[in-house]
Backbone as CSV, one residue per row, in Angstrom:
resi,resn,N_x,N_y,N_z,CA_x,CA_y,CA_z,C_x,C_y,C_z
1,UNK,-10.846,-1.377,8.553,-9.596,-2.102,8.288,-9.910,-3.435,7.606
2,UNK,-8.926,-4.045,6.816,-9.293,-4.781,5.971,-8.050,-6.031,6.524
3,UNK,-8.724,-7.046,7.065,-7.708,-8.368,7.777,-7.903,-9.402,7.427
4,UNK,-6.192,-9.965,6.621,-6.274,-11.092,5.771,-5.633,-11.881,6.947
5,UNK,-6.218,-13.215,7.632,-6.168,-14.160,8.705,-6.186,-15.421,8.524
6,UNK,-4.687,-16.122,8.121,-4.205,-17.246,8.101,-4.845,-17.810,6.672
7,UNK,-4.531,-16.744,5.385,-5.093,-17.581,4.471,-4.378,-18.374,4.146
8,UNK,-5.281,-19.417,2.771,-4.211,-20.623,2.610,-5.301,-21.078,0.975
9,UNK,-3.951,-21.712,0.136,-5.252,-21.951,-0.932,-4.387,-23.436,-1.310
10,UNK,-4.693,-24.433,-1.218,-4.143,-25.364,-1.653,-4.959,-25.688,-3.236
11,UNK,-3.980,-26.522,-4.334,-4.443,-27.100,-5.259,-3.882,-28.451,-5.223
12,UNK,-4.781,-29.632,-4.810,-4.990,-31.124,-4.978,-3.341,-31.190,-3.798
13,UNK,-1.926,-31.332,-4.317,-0.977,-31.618,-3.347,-0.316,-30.208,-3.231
14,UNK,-0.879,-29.241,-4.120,0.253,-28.015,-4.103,-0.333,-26.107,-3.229
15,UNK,0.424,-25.833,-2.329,-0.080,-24.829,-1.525,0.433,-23.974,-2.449
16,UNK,-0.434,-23.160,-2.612,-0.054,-21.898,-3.642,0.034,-20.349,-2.514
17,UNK,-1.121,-20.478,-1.529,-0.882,-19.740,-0.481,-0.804,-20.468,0.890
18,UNK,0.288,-19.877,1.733,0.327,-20.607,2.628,0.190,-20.085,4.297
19,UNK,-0.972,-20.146,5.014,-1.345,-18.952,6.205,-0.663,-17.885,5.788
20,UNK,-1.423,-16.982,4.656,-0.784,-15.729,4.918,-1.921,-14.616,6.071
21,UNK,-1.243,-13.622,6.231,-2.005,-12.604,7.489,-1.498,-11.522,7.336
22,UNK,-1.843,-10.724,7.098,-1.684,-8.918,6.619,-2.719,-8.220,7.238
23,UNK,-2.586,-6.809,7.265,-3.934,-6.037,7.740,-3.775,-4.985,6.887
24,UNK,-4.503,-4.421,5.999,-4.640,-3.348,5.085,-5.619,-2.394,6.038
25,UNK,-4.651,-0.725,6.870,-5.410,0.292,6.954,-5.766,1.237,6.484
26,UNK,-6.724,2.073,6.839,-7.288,2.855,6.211,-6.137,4.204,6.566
27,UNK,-6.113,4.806,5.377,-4.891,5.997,5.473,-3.705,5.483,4.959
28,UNK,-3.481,4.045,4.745,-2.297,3.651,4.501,-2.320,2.764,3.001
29,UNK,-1.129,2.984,2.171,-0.636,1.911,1.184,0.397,0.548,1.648
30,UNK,-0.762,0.012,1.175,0.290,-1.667,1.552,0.827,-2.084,0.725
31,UNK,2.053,-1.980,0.433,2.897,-3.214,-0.795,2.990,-4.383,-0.448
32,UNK,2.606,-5.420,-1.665,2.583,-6.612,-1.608,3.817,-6.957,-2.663
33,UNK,4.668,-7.856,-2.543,6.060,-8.451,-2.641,6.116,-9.457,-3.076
34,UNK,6.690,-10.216,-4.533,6.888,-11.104,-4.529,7.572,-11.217,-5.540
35,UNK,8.467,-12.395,-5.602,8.812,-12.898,-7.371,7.280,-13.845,-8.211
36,UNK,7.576,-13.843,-9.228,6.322,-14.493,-10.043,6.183,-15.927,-9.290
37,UNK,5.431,-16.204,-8.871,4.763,-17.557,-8.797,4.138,-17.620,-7.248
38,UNK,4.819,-16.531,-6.680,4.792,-16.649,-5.162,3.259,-16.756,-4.749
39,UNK,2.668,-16.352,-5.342,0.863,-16.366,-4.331,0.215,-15.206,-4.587
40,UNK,1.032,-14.150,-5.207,0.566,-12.394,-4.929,-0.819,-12.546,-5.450
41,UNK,-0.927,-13.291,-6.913,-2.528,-13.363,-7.856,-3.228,-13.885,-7.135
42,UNK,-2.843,-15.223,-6.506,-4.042,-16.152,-5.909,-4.409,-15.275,-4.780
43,UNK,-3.620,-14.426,-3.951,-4.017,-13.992,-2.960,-5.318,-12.770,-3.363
44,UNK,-4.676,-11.857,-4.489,-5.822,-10.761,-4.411,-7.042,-11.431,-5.367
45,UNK,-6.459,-12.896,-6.119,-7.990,-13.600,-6.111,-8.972,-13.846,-4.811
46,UNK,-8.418,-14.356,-4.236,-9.522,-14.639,-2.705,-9.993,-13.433,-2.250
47,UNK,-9.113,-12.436,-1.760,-9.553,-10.713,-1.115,-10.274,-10.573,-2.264
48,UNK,-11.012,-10.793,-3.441,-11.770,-10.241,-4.287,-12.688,-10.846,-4.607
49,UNK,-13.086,-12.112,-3.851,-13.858,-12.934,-3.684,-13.876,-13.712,-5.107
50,UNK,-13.159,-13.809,-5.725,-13.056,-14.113,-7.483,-12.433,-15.848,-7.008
51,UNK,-12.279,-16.441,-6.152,-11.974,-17.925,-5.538,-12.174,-17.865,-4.215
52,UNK,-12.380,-18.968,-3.877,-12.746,-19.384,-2.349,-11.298,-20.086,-1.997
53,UNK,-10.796,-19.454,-0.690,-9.409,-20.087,0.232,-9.759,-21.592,0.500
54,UNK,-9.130,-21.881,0.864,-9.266,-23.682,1.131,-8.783,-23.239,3.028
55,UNK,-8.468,-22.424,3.097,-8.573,-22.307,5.065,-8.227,-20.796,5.178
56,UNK,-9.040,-19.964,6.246,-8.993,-18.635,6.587,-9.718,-17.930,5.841
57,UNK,-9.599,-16.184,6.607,-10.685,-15.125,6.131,-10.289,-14.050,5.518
58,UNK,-11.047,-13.626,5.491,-10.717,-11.767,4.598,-11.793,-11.184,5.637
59,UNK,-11.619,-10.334,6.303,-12.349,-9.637,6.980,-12.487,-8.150,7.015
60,UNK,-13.573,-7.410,6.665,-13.841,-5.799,6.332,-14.395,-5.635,7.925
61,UNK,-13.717,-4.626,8.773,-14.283,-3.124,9.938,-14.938,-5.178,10.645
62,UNK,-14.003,-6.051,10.840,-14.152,-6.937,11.185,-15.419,-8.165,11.029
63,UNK,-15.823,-8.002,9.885,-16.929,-8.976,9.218,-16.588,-9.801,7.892
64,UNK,-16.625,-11.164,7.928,-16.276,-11.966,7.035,-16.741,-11.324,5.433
65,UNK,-16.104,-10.971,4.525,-16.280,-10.390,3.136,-17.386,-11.480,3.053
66,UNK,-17.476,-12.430,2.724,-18.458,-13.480,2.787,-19.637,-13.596,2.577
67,UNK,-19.742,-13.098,3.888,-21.029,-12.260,4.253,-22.123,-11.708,3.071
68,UNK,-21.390,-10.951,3.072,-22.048,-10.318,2.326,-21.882,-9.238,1.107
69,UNK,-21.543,-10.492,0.129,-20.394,-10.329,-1.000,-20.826,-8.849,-1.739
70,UNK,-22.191,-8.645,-1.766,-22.221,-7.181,-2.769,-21.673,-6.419,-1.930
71,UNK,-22.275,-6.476,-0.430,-21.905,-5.240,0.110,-20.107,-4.738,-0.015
72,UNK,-19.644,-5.996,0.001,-18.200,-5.716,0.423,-18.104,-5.081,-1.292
73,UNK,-17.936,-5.725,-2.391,-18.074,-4.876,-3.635,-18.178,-3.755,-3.786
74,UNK,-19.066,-3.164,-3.327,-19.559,-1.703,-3.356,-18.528,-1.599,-2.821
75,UNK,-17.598,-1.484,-1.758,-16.687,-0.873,-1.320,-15.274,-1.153,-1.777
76,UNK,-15.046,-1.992,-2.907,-14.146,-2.539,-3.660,-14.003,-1.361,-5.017
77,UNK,-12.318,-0.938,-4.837,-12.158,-0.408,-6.148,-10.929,-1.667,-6.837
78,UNK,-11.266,-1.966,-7.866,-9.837,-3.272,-8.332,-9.383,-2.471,-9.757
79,UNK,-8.107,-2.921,-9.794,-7.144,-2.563,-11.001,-6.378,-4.136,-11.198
80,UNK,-7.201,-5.077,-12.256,-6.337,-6.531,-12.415,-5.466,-6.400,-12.885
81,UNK,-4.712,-7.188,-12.699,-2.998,-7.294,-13.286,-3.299,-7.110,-14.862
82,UNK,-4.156,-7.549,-15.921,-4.588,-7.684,-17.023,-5.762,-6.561,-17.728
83,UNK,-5.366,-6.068,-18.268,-6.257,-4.738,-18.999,-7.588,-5.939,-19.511
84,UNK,-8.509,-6.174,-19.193,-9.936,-6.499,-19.984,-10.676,-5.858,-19.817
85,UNK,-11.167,-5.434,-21.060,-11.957,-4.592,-21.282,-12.882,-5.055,-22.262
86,UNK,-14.166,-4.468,-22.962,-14.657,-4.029,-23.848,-14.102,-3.507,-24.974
87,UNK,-13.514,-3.799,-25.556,-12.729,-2.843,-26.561,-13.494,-2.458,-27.890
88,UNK,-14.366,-3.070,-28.490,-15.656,-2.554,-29.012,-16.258,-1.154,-28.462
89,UNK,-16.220,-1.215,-27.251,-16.649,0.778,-26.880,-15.790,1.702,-26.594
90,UNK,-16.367,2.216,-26.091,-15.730,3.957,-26.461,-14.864,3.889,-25.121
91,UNK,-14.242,4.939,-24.415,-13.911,4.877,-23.201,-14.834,5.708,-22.489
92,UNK,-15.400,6.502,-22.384,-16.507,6.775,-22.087,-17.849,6.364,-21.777
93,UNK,-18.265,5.261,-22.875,-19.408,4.112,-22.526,-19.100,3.145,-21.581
94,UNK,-17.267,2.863,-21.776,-16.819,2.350,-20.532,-17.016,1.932,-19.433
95,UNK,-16.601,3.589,-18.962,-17.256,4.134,-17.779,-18.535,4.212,-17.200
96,UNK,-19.560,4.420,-18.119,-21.076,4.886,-18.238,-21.395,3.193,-17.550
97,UNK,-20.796,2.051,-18.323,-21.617,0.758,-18.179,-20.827,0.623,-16.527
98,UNK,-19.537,0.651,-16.090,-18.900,0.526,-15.029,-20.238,1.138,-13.937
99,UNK,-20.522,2.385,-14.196,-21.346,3.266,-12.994,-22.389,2.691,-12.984
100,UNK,-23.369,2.076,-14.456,-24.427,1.786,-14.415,-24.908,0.603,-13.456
101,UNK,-23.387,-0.114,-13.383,-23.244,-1.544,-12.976,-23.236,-1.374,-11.382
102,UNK,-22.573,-0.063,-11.080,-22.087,0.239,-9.615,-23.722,1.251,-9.112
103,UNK,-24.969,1.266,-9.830,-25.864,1.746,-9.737,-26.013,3.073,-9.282
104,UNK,-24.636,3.572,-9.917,-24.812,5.092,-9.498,-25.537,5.797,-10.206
105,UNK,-26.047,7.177,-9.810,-26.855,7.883,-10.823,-26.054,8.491,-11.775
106,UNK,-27.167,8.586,-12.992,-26.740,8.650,-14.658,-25.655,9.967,-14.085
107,UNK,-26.587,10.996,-13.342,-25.842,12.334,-13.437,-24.427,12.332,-12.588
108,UNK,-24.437,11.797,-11.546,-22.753,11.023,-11.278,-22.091,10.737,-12.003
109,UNK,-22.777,9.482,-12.847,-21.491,8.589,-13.707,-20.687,9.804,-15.075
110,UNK,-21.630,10.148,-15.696,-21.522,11.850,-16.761,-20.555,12.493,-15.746
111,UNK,-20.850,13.287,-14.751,-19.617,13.878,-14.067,-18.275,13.064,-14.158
112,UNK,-18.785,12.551,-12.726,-17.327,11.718,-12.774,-16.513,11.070,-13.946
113,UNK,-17.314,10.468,-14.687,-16.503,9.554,-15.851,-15.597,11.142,-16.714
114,UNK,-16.308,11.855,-17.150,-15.840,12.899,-17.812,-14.549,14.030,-17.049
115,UNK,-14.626,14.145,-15.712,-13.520,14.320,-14.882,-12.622,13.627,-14.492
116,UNK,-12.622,12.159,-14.667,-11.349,11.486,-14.943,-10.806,11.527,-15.970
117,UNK,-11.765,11.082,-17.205,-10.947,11.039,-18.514,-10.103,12.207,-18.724
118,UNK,-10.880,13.895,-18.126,-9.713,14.732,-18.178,-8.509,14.693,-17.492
119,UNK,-8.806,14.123,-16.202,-7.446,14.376,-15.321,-6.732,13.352,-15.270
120,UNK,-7.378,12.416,-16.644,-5.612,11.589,-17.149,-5.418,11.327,-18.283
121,UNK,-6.066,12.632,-18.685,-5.360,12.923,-20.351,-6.116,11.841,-21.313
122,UNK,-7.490,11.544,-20.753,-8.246,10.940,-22.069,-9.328,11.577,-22.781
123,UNK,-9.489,12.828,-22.332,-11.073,13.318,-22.891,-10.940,13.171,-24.486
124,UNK,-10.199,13.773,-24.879,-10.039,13.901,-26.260,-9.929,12.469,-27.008
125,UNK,-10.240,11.405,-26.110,-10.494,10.142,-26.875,-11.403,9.478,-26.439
126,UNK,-12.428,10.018,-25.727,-13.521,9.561,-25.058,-14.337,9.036,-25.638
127,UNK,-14.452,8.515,-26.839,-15.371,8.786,-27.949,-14.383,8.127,-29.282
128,UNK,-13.822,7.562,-28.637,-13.144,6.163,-29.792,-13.376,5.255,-28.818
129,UNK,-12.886,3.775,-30.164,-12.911,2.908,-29.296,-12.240,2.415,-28.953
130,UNK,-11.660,1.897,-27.399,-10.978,1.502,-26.832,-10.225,0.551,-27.438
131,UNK,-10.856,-0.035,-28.653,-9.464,-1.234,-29.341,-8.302,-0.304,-29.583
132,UNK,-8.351,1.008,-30.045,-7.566,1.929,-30.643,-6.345,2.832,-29.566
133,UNK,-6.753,2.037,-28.637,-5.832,2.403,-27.188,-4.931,2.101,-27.175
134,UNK,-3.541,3.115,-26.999,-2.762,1.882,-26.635,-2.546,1.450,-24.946
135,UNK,-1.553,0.273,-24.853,-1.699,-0.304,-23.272,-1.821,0.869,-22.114
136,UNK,-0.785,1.817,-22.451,-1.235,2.675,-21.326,-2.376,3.733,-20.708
137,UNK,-3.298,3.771,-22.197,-4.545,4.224,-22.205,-5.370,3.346,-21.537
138,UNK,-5.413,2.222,-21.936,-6.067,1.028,-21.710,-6.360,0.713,-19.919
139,UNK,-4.415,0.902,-19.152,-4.706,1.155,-17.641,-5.169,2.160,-17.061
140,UNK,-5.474,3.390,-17.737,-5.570,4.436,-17.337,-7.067,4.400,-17.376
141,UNK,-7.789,3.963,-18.518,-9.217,3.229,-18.397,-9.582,2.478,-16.889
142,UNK,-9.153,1.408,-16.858,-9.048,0.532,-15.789,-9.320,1.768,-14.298
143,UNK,-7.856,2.091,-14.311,-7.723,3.318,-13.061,-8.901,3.720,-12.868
144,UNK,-9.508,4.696,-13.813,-10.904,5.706,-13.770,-11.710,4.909,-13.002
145,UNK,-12.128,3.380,-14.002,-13.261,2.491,-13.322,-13.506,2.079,-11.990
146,UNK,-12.068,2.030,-11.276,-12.039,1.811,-10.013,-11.977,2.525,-9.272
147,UNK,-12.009,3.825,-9.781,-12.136,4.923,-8.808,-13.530,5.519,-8.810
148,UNK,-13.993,5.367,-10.002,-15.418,5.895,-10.573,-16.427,6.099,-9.278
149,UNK,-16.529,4.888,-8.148,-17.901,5.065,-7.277,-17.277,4.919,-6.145
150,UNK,-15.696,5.739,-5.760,-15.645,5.997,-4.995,-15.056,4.846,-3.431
151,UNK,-14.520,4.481,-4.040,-14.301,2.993,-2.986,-13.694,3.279,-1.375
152,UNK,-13.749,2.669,-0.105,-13.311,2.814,0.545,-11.973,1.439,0.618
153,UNK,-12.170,0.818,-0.309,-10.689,-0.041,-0.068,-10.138,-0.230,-1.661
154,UNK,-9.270,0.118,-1.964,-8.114,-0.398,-3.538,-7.326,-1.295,-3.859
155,UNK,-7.284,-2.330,-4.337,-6.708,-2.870,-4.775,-6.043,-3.037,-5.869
156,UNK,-4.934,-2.687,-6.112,-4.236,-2.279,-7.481,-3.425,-3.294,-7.602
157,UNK,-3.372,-4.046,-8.676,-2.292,-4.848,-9.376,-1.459,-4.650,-10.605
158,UNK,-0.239,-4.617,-10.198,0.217,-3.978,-11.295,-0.211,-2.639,-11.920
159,UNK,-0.413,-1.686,-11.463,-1.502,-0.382,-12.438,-0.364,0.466,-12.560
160,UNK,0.606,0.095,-12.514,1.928,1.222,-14.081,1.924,0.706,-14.802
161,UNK,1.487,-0.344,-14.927,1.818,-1.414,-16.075,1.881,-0.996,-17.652
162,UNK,2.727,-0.316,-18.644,2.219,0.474,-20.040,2.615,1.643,-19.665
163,UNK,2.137,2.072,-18.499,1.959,3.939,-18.048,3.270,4.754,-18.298
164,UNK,2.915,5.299,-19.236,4.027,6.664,-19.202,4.571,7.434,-17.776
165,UNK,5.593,7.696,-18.608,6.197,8.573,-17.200,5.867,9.901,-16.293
166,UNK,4.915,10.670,-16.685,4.110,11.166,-16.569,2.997,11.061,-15.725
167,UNK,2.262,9.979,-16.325,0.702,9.512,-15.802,1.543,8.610,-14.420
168,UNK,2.637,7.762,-14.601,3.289,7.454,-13.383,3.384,8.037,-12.192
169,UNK,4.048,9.178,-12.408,4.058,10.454,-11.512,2.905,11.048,-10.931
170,UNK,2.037,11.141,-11.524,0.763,11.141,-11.449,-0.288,10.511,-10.454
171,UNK,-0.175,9.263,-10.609,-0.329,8.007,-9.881,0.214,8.055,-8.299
172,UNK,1.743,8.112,-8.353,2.087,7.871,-7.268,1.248,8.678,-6.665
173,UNK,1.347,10.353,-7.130,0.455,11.546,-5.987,-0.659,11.150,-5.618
174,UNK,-1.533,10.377,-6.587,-2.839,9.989,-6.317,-2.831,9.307,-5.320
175,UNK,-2.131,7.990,-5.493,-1.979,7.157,-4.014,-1.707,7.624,-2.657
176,UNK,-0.651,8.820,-2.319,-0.548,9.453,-1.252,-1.657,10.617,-0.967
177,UNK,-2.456,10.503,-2.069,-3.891,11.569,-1.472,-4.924,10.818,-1.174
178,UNK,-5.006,9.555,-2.124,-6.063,8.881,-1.724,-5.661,8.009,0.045
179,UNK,-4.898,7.762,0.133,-4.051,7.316,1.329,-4.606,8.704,2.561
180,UNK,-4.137,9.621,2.040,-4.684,10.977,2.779,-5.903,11.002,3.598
181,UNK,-6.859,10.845,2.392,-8.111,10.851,2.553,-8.842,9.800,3.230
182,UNK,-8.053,8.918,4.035,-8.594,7.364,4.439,-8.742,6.597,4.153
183,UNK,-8.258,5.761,2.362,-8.430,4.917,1.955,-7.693,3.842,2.175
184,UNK,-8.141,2.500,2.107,-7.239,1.469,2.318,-6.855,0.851,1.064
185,UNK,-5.647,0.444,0.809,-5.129,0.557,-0.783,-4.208,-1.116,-0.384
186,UNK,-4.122,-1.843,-1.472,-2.937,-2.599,-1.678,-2.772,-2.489,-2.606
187,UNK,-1.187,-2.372,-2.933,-0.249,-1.917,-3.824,0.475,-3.039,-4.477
188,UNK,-0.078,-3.968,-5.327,0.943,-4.881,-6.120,1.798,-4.732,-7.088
189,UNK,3.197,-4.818,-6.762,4.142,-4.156,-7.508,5.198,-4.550,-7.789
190,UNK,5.724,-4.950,-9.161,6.973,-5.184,-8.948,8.327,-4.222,-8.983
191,UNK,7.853,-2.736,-9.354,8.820,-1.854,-9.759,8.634,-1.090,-7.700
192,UNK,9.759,-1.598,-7.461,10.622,-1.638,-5.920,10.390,0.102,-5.894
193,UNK,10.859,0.767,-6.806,11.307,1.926,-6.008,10.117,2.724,-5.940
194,UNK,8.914,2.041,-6.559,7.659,3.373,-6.414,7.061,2.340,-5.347
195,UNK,6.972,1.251,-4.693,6.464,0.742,-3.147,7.626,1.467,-2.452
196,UNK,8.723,1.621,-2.375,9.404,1.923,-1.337,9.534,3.762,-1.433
197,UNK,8.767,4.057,-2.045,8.509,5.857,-2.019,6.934,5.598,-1.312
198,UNK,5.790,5.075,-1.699,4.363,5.505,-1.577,4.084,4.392,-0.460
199,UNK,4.675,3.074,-0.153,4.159,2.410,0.569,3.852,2.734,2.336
200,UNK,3.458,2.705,3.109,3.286,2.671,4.694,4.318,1.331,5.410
201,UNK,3.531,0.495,4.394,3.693,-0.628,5.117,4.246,-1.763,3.203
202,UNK,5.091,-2.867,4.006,5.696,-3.783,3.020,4.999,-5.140,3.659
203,UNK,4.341,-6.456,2.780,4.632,-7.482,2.851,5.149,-8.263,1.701
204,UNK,6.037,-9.225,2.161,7.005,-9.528,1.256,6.878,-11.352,1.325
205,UNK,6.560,-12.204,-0.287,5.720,-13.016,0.085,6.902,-13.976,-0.971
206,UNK,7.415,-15.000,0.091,8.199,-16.097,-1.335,7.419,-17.288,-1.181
207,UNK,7.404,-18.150,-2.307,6.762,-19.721,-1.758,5.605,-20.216,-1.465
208,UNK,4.525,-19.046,-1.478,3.202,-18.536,-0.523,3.486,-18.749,0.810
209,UNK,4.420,-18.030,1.393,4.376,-17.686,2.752,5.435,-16.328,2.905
210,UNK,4.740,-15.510,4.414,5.309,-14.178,3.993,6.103,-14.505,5.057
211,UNK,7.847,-13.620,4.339,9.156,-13.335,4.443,8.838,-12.593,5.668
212,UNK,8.674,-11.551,4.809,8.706,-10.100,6.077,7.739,-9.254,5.763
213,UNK,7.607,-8.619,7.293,6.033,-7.786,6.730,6.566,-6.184,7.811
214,UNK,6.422,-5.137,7.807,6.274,-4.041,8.448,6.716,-2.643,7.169
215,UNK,7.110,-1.772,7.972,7.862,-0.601,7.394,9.356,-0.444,6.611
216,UNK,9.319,0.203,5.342,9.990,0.315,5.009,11.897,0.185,5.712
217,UNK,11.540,1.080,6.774,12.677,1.423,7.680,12.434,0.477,8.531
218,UNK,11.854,-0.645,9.017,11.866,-1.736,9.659,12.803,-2.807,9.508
219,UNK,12.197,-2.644,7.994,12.740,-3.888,7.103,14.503,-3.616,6.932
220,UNK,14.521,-2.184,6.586,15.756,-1.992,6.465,16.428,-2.255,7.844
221,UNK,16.330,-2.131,8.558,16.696,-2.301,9.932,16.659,-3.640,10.357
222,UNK,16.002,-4.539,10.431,16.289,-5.936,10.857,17.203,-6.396,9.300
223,UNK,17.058,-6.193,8.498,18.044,-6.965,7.528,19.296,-6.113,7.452
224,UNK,19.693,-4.782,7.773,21.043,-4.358,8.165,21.176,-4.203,6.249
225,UNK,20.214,-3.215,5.749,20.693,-3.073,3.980,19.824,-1.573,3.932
226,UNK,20.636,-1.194,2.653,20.271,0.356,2.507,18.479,0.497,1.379
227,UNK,18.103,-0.619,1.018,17.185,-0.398,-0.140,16.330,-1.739,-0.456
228,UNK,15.080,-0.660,-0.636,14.108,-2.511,-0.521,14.507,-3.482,-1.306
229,UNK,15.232,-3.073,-2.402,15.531,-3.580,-3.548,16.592,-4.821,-3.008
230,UNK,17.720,-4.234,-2.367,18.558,-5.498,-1.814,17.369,-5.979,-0.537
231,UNK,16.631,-5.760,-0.148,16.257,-6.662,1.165,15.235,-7.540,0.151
232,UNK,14.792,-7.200,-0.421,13.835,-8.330,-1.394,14.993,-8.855,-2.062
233,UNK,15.897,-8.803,-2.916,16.849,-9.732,-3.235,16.798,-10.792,-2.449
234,UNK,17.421,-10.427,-1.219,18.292,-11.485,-0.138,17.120,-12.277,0.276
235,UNK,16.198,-11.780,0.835,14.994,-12.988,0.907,14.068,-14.027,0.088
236,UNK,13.932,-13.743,-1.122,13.558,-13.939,-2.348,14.625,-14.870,-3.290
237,UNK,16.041,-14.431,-3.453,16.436,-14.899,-4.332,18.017,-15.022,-3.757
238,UNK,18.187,-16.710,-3.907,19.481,-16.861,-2.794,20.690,-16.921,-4.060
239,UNK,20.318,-16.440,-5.562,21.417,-16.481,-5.706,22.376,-15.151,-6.054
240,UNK,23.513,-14.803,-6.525,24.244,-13.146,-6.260,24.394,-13.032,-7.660
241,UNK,22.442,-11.877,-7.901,22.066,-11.822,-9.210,23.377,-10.991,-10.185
242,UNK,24.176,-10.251,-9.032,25.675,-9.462,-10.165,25.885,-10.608,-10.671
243,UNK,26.895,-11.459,-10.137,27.492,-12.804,-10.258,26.542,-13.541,-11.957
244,UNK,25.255,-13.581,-11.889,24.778,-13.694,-12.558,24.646,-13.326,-14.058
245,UNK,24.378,-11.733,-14.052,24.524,-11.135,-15.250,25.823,-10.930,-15.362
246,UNK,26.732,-10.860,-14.567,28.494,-11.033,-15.483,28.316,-12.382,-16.229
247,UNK,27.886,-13.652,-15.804,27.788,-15.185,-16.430,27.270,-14.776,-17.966
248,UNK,25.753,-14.178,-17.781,24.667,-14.465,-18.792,25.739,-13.406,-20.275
249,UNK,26.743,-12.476,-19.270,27.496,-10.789,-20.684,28.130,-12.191,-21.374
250,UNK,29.030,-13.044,-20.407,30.322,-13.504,-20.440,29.676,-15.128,-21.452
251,UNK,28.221,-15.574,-21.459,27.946,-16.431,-22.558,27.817,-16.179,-23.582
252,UNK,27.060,-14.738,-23.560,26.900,-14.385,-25.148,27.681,-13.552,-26.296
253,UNK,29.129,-13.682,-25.285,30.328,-13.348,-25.586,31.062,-14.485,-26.199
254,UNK,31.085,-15.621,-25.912,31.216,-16.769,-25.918,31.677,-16.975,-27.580
């Protein structure tokens, strides 16, 4: 299990995260919640050891990530909010440098890399170069890499991001198999209705501090609303976004 415990990230006067505490299990997808600014980046910066918290831990099967930063790596699959890549190589060399890096053997990385690219519709471009991608190739790259050596914890940000409707569909199944299979996953997302189909569990984060945190049907239940979509509204955003877009029809009518 993977336990985030009273983090906090201040910059000079400004808290960007503020004691947050989640527990990511194994078997389960966690959605993480927010409008833009709330903390969601800074947070899966720290869980990725990519910044140091200014107070609290990240803790793996209960040992400070810290510790012992490769090890926890090796067990890290990440999908950044931002496609960077190599785009000079192929998607295939991609992969090859990803495994080489994750020190798997040559004859692994050849399998595996070549059984993803099929089972998301890239073989047949394995062998261009990735500048020639477009965005949703590009995440679908990303995807492979983090799955490539096999991770026991995921972290996905944003990863529909570009994705066809299709490879979407796709995705979600993956998440409820990899979920299946024991993995521990967080799910950063802003499109509501694929966390509130694949998620286990919701935390929901305004201000850097979290709103609400449990089950779908939890949430619906203490806030008395039919859809995550209105319960993240009402906590998130106090103003009555209809009300709103009638204003924004009714200016440019104007």
């Amino acid at each position: 299990m993977l336990k985030i415990e009273h983090l906090t990230k201040r910059y000079r006067n400004l808290t960007v995260v503020d004691d947050v505490s989640f527990a990511i299990r194994p078997g389960e997808v966690t959605g993480y919640l927010g409008p833009n600014g709330s903390g969601k980046s800074t947070t899966v910066k720290i869980i990725t050891a990519l910044i140091e918290p200014t107070a609290g831990k990240v803790l793996l099967d209960g040992v400070d990530v810290r510790r012992d930063l490769a090890g926890f790596r090796r067990r890290l699959g990440y999908v950044p909010e931002e496609a960077i890549l190599y785009s000079y190589m192929t998607g295939l060399e991609y992969l090859e440098l990803i495994g080489g890096l994750r020190a798997l053997p040559p004859a692994v990385v050849d399998r595996r890399a070549n059984d993803l690219l099929e089972l998301f519709g890239l073989h047949p471009y394995r062998h261009v170069a990735i500048s020639a991608y477009s965005k949703g190739m590009k995440q679908r790259i990303l995807i492979s890499a983090a799955l490539l050596h096999d991770p026991d914890l995921l972290i996905l940000d944003e990863p529909l991001s570009g994705i066809d409707v299709t490879s979407a569909i796709l995705f979600k199944h993956l998440l409820n198999e990899l979920a299946r299979r024991g993995r521990m996953i967080l799910y950063i997302s802003h499109v509501l209705e694929v966390v509130e189909r694949v998620c286990a569990q919701v935390v929901i984060l305004y201000k850097g501090r979290v709103r609400a945190a449990g089950t779908v049907e939890q949430l619906r239940g203490m806030m008395n609303l039919p859809s995550l979509e209105e319960i993240f509204s009402q906590l998130v955003e106090q103003r009555d976004l209809e009300a709103v877009a009638r204003d924004i029809a009714c200016a440019i009518e104007r």
